[in-house]
C-alpha positions as YAML, in Angstrom:
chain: A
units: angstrom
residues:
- id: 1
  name: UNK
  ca: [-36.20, -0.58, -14.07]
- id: 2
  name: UNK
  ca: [-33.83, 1.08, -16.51]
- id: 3
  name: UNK
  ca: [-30.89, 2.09, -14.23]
- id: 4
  name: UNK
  ca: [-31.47, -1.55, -12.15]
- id: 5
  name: UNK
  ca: [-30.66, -3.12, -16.00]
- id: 6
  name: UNK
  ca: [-27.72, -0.91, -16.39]
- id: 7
  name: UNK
  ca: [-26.62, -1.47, -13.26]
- id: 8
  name: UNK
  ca: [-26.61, -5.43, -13.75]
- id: 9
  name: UNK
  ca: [-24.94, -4.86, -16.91]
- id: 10
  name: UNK
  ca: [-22.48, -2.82, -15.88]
- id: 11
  name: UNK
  ca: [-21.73, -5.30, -13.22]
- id: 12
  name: UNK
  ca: [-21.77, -7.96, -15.33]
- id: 13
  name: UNK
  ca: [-19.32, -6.42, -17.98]
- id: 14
  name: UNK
  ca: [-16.92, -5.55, -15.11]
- id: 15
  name: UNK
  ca: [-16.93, -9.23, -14.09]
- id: 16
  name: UNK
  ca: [-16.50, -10.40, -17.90]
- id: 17
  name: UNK
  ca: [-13.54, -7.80, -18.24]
- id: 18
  name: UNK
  ca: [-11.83, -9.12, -15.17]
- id: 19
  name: UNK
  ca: [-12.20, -12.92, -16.05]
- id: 20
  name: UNK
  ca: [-10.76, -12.31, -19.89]
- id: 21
  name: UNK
  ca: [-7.81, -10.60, -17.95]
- id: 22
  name: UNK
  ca: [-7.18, -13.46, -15.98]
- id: 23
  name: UNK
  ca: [-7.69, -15.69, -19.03]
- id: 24
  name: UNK
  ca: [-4.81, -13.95, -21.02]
- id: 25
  name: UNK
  ca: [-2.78, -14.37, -18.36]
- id: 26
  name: UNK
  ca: [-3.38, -18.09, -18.22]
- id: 27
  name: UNK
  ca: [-2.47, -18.33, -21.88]
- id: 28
  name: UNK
  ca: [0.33, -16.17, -21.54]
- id: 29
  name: UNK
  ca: [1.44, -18.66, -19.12]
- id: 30
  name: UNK
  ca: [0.32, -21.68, -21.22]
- id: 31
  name: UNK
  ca: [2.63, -20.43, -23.91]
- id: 32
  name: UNK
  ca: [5.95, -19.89, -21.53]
- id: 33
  name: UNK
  ca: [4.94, -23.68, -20.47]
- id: 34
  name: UNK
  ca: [4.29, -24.99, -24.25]
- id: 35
  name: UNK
  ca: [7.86, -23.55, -25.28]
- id: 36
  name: UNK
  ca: [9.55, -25.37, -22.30]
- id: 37
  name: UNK
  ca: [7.67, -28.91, -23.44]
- id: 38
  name: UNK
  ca: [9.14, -27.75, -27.06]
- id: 39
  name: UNK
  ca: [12.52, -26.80, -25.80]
- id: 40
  name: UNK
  ca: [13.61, -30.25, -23.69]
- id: 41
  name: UNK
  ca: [13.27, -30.61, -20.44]
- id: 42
  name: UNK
  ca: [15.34, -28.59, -17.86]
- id: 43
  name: UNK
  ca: [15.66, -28.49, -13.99]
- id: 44
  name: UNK
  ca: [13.12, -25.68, -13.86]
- id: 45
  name: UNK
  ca: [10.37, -27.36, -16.35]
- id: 46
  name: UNK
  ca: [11.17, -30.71, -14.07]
- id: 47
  name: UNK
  ca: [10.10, -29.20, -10.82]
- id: 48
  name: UNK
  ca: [7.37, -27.28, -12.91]
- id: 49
  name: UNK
  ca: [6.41, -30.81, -14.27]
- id: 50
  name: UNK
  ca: [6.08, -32.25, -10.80]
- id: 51
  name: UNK
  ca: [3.76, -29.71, -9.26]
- id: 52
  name: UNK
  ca: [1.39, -30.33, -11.87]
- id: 53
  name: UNK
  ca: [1.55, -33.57, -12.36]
- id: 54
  name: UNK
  ca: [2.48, -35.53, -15.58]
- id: 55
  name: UNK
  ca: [3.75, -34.34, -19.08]
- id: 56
  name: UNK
  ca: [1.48, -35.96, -20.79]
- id: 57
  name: UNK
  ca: [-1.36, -34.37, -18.47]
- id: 58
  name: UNK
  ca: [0.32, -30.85, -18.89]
- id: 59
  name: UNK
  ca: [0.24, -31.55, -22.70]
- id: 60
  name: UNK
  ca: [-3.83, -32.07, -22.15]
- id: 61
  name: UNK
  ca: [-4.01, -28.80, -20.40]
- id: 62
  name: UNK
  ca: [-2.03, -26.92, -22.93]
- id: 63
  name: UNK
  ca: [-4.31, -28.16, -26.18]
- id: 64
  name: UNK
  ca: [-7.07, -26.91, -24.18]
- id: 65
  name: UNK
  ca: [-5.98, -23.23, -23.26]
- id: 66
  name: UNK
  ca: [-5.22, -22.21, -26.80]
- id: 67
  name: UNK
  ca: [-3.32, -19.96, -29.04]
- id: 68
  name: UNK
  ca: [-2.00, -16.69, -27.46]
- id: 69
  name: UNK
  ca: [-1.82, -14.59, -30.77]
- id: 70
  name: UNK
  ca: [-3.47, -16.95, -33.26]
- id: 71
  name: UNK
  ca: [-2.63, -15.55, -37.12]
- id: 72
  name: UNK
  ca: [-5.09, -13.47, -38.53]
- id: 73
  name: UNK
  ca: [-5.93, -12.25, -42.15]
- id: 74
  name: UNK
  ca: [-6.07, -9.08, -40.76]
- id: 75
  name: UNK
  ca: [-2.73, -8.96, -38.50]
- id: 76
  name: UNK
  ca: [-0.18, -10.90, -41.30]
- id: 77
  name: UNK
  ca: [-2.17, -9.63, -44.66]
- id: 78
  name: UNK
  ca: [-0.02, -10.85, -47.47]
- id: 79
  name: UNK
  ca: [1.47, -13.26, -45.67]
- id: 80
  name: UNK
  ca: [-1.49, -14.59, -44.05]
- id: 81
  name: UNK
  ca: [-0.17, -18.61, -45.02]
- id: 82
  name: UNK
  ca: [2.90, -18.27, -44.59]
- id: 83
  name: UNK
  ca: [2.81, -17.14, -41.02]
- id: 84
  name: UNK
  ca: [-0.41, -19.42, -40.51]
- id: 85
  name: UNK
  ca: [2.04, -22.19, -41.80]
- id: 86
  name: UNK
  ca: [4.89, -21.71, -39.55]
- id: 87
  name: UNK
  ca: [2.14, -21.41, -36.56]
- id: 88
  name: UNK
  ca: [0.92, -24.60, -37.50]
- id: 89
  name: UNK
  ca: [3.93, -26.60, -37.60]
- id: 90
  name: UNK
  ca: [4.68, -25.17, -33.66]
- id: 91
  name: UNK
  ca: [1.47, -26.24, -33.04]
- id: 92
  name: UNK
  ca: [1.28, -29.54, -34.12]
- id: 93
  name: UNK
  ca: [4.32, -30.69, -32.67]
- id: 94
  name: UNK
  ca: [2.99, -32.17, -29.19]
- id: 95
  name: UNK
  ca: [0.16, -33.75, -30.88]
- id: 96
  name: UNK
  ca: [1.86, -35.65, -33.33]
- id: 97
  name: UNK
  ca: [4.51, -36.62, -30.20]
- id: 98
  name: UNK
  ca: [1.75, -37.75, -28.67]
- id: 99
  name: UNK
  ca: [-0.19, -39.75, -31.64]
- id: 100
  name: UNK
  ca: [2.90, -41.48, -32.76]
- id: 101
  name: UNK
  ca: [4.10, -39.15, -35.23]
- id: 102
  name: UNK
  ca: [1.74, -39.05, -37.49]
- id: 103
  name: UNK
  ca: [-2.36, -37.77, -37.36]
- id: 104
  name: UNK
  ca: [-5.11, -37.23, -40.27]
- id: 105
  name: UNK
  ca: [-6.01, -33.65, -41.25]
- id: 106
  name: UNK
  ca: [-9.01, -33.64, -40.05]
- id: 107
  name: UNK
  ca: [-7.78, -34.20, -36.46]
- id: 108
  name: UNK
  ca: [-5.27, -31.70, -36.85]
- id: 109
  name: UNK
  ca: [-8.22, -29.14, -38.71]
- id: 110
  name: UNK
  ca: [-10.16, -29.85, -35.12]
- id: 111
  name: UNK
  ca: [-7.27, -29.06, -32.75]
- id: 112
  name: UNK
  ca: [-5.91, -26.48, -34.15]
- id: 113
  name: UNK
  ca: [-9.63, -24.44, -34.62]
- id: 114
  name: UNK
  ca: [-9.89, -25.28, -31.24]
- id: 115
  name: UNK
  ca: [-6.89, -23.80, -29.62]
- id: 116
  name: UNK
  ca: [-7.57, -20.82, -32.19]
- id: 117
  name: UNK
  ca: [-10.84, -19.93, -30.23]
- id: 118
  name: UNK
  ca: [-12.77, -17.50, -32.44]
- id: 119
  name: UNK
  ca: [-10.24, -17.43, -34.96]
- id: 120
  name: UNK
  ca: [-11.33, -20.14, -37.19]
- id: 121
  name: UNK
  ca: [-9.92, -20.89, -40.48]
- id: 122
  name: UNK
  ca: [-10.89, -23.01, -43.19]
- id: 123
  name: UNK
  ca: [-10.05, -26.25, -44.84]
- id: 124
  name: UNK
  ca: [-8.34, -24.40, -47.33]
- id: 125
  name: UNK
  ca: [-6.58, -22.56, -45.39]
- id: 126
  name: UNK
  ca: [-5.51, -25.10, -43.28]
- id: 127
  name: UNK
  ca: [-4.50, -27.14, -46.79]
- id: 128
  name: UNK
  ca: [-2.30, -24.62, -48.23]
- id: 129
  name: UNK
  ca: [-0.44, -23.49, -44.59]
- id: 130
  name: UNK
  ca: [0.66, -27.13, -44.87]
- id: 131
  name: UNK
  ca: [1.39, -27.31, -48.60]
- id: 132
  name: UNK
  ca: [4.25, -24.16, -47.79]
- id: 133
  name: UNK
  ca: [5.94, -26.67, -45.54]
- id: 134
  name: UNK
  ca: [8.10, -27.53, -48.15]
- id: 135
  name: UNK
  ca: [9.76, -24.12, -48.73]
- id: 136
  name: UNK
  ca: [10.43, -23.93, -44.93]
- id: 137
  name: UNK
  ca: [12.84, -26.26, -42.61]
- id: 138
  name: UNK
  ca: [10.28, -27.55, -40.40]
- id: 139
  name: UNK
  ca: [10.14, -30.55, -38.57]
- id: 140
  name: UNK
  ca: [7.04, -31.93, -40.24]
- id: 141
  name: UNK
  ca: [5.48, -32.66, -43.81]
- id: 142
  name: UNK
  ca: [2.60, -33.16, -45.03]
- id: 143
  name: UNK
  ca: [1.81, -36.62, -46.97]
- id: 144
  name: UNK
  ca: [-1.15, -38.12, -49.25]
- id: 145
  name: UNK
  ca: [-1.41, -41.85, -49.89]
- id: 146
  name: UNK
  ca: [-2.31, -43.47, -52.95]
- id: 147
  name: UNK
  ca: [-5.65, -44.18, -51.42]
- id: 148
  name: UNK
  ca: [-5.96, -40.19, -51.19]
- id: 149
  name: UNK
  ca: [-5.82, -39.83, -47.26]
- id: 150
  name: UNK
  ca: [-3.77, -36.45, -46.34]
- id: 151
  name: UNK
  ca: [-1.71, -36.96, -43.58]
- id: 152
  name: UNK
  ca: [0.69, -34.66, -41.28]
- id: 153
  name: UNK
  ca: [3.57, -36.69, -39.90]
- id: 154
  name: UNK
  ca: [7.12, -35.77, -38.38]
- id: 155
  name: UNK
  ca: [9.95, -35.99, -40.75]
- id: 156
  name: UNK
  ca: [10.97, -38.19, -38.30]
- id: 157
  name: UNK
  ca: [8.46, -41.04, -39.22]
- id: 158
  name: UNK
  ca: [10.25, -41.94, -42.15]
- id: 159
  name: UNK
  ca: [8.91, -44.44, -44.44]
- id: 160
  name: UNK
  ca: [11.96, -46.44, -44.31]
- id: 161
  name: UNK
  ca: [11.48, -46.90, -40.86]
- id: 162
  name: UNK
  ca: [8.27, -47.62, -40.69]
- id: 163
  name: UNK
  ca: [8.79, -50.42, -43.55]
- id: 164
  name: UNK
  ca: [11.47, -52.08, -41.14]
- id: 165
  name: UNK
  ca: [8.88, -52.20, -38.55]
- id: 166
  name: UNK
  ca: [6.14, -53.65, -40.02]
- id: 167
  name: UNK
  ca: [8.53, -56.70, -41.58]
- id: 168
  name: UNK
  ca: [9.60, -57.18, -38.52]
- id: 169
  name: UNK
  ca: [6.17, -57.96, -37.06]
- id: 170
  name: UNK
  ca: [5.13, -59.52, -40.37]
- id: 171
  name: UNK
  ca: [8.07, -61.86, -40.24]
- id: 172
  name: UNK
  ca: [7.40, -63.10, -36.93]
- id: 173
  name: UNK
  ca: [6.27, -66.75, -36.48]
- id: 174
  name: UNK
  ca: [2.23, -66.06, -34.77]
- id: 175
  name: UNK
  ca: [2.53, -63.61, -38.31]
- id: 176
  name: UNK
  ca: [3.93, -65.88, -40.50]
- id: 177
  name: UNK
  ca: [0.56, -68.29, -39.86]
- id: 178
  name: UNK
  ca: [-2.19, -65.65, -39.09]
- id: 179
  name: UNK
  ca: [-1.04, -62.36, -40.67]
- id: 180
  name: UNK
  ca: [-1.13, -58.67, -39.33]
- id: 181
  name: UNK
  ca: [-4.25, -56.62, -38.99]
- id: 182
  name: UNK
  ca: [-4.55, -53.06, -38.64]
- id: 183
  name: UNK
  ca: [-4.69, -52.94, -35.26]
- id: 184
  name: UNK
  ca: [-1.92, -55.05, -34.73]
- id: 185
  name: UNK
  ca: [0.49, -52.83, -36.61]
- id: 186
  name: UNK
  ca: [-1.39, -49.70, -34.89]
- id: 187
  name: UNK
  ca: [0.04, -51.14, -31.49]
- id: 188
  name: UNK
  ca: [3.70, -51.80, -33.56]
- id: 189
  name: UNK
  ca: [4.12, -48.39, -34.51]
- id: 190
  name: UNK
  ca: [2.39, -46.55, -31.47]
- id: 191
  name: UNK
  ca: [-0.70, -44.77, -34.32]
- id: 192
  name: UNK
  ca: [-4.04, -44.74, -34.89]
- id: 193
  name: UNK
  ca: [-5.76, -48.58, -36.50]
- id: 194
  name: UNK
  ca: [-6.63, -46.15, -39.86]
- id: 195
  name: UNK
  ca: [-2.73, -44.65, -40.06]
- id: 196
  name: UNK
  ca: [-1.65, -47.89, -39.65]
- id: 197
  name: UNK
  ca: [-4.04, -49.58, -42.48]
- id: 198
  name: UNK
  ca: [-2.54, -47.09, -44.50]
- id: 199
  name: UNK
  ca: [1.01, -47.78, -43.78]
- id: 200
  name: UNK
  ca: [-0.03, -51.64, -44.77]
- id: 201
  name: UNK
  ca: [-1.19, -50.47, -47.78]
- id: 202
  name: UNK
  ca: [1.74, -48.61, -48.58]
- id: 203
  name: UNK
  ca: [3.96, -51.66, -48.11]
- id: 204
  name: UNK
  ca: [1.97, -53.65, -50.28]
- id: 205
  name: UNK
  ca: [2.38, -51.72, -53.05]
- id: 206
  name: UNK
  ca: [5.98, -51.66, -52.48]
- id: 207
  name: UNK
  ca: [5.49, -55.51, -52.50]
- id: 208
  name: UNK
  ca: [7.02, -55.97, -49.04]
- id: 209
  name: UNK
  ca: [2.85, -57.35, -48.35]
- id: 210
  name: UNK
  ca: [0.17, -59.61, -49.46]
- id: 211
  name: UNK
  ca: [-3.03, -58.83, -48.33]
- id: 212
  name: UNK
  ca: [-5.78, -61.38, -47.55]
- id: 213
  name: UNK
  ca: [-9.60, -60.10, -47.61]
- id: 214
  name: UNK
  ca: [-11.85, -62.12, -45.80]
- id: 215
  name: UNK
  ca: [-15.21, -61.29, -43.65]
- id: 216
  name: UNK
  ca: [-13.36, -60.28, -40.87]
- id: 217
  name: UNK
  ca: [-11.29, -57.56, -42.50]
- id: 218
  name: UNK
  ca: [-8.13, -57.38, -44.35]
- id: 219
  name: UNK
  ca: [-5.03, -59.29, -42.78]
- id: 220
  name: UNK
  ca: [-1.45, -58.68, -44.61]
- id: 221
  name: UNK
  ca: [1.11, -61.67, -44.85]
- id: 222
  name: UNK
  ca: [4.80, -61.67, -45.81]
- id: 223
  name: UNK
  ca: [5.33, -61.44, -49.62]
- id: 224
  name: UNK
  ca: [7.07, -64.88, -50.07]
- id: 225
  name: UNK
  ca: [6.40, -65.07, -54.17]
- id: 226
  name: UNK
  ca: [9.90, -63.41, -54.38]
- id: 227
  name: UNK
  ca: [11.30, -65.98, -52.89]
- id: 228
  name: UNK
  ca: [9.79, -68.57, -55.35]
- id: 229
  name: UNK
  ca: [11.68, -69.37, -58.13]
- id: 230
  name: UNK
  ca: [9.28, -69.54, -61.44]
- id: 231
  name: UNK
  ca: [11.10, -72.38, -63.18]
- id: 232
  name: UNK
  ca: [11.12, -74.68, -60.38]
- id: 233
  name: UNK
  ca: [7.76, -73.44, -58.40]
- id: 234
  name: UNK
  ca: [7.89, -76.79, -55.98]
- id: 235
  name: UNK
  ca: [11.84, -76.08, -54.92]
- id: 236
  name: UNK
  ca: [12.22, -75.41, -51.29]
- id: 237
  name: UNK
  ca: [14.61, -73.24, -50.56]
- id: 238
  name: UNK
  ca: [16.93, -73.90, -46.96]
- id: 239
  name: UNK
  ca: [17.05, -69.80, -46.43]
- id: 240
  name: UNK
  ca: [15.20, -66.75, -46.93]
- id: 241
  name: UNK
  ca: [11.35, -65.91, -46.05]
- id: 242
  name: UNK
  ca: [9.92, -68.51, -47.79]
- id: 243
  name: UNK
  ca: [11.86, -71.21, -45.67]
- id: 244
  name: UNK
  ca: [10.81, -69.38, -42.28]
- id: 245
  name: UNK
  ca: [7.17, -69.34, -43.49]
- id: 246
  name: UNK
  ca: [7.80, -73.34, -44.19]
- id: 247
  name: UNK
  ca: [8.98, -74.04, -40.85]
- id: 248
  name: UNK
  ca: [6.62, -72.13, -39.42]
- id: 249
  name: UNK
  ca: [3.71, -73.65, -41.07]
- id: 250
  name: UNK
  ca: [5.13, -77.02, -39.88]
- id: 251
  name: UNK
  ca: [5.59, -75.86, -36.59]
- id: 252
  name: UNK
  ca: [1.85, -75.20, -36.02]
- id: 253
  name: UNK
  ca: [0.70, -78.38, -37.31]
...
C-alpha cells in the first residue's frame, strides 16, 4: 500500500512539475505581450492582436496571468518599496486605461495581490509603494480628497481637465433645469459613479457647483450666485451663466 502511495505521488508531483513549467512559460509570454500593450501598437502586436481577438480582451487575459517576478522582501531587501513602487506603477497602467484614468485603492490593492499570486503584500505596503511616486517620473500619482478617499489616477487626468468637463455638462440646458448626478458625470468622464461623486465634490468646493440634497440623492447645479450682483439681487443680467440658466428656465415652462 506504501509503494502504490508513492507511486501516485510521485506521479502526481511529476504532473504538478510539468504544468508549473508550462505556466511560467505562459507568463513569460504574458509579460512579452503586456510590454507590447505598454509600448504602442506595432505591425507585429496588430497581427498578434487579431489572432486573439480584441485589446481590451487581451488586457482581461493579461490581469489574470500575473506577475512574472513579483518584488519580494526577500529578493530587493532595502529597497523592498522602492522597487515594489516602480512595479506598481507598470502595473497599474492598463487598468487605469481601462477605468478612465483613475481607480480607488482598494481596487488597485485587489488586482495587484491578484496578479502577485502568493506574493501578497499589505495595505501598508501597498500605501507607501505609492507614496514614493513622487520622487520618481512616473506616469501616475496618487491623490486623497477632502472627503479622505485615496485614489490612483494618471497624471494625465488632470484636475483642470476634468473641471472643464464637468461645466460643460453642468452648463448644458437638460442640466441647467435638472442638475448632474453621479452617474451622469461617471458616463462624462468615462469612471466609476463613486470617482465621479468625488470629482463633484471637488468642484464644489472650488465653487464651480451647488449641490442639491434631496431623497433621491445629491444632484449638482451650476454655481450662478457669482453671477448675482449683491447690491442689485433682482438685476438680470443679458450674458453670463446666470442669463443661460434664465432662458433656460423659460424655455421649459
Amino acid at each position: 500500500m506504501w509503494e502504490s502511495t508513492d507511486k501516485s505521488l510521485q506521479d502526481a508531483f511529476q504532473d504538478l512539475n510539468a504544468l508549473m513549467s508550462k505556466a511560467k512559460e505562459m507568463v513569460m509570454l504574458a509579460e512579452k505581450m503586456r510590454q507590447k500593450l505598454l509600448s504602442g501598437s506595432s505591425s507585429q502586436a496588430d497581427a498578434t492582436n487579431d489572432e486573439m481577438g480584441s485589446k481590451e480582451e487581451m488586457q482581461d487575459w493579461l490581469l489574470s496571468v500575473g506577475i512574472v517576478s513579483p518584488v519580494t522582501k526577500e529578493s530587493a531587501g532595502a529597497l523592498y518599496h522602492q522597487e515594489l513602487s516602480r512595479q506598481l506603477a507598470d502595473f497599474v497602467k492598463i487598468p487605469l486605461e481601462r477605468a478612465g484614468g483613475i481607480m480607488n485603492m482598494i481596487d488597485i490593492y485587489c488586482l495587484f495581490n491578484r496578479a502577485r499570486g502568493t506574493e501578497l503584500i499589505s495595505p501598508d505596503d501597498l500605501l507607501r509603494a505609492c507614496s514614493l511616486w513622487e520622487k520618481f517620473n512616473v506616469p501616475v500619482m496618487l491623490k486623497k480628497f477632502e472627503s479622505g478617499v485615496m485614489v490612483i489616477q494618471s497624471k494625465s487626468h488632470s484636475d483642470e481637465e476634468v473641471f472643464s468637463r464637468i461645466r460643460s455638462l453642468v452648463q448644458k440646458p437638460d442640466a441647467m433645469q435638472s442638475g448632474v448626478s453621479a452617474t451622469d458625470a461617471a458616463r462624462t468622464l468615462g469612471i466609476a459613479p463613486a470617482m465621479a461623486k468625488e470629482h463633484l465634490l471637488a468642484a464644489e468646493s472650488k465653487g464651480f457647483l451647488c449641490r442639491d440634497v434631496s431623497p433621491d440623492g445629491f444632484r449638482f447645479y451650476i454655481n450662478i450666485f457669482e453671477d448675482i450682483d449683491p447690491n442689485d439681487a433682482y438685476l438680470v443680467k443679458e450674458y453670463g451663466v446666470y442669463d443661460a440658466w434664465i432662458r433656460s428656465a423659460i424655455a421649459s415652462r
